[in-house]
C-alpha positions in Angstrom: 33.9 -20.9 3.9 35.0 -18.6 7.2 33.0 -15.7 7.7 29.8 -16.7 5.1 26.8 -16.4 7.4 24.2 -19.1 6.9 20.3 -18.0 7.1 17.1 -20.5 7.0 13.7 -19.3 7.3 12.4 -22.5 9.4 8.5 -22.6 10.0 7.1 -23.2 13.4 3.3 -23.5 14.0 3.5 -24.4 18.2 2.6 -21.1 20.6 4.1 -22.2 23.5 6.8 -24.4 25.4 7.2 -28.6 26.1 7.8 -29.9 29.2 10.4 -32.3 29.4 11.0 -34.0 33.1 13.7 -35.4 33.9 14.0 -37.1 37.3 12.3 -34.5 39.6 13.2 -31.6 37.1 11.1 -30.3 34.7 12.7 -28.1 31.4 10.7 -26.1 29.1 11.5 -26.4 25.3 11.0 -23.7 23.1 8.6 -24.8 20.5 7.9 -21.5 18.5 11.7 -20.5 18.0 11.3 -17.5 19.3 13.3 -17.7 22.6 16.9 -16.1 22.7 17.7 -19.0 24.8 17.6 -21.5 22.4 16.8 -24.6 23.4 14.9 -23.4 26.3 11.7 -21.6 26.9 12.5 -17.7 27.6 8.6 -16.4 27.3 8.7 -15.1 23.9 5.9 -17.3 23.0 3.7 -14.9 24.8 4.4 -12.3 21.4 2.4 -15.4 19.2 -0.5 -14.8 21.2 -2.6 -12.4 19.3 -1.8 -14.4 15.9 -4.1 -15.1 13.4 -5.1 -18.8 12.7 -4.5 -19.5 8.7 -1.5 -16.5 8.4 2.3 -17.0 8.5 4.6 -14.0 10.1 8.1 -13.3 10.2 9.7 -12.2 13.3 12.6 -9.8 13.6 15.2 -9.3 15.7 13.5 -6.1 17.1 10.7 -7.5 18.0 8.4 -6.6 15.7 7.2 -9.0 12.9 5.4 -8.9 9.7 2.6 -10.9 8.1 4.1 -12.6 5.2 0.8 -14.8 4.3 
């Protein structure tokens, strides 16, 4: 099915990166799925900061998210 675009809502409860060393070199993962750098840490984490502990929020591609819980 060319040209169908797949979506998934996935839900990720980690606010920042894991360090994964290899050798002498250390990688960050992205653990909150945020990061347009997928798999890597790019600092978007930092926007999960302010969350509230219990709630569930949708991110957008603008930036902006929205409490869905």
């Amino acid at each position: 099915m060319l040209g169908k675009i797949m979506a998934r809502l996935v839900k990720k409860e980690d606010r920042g990166p894991m360090a994964v060393k290899v050798d002498n070199v250390t990688k960050w993962i992205c653990m909150c799925g945020l990061s347009k750098n997928q798999p890597f840490c790019d600092g978007n984490h930092k926007k999960t900061a302010d969350e509230e502990e219990g709630k569930i929020y949708q991110y957008h591609p603008d930036g902006t998210r929205t409490e869905i819980q």
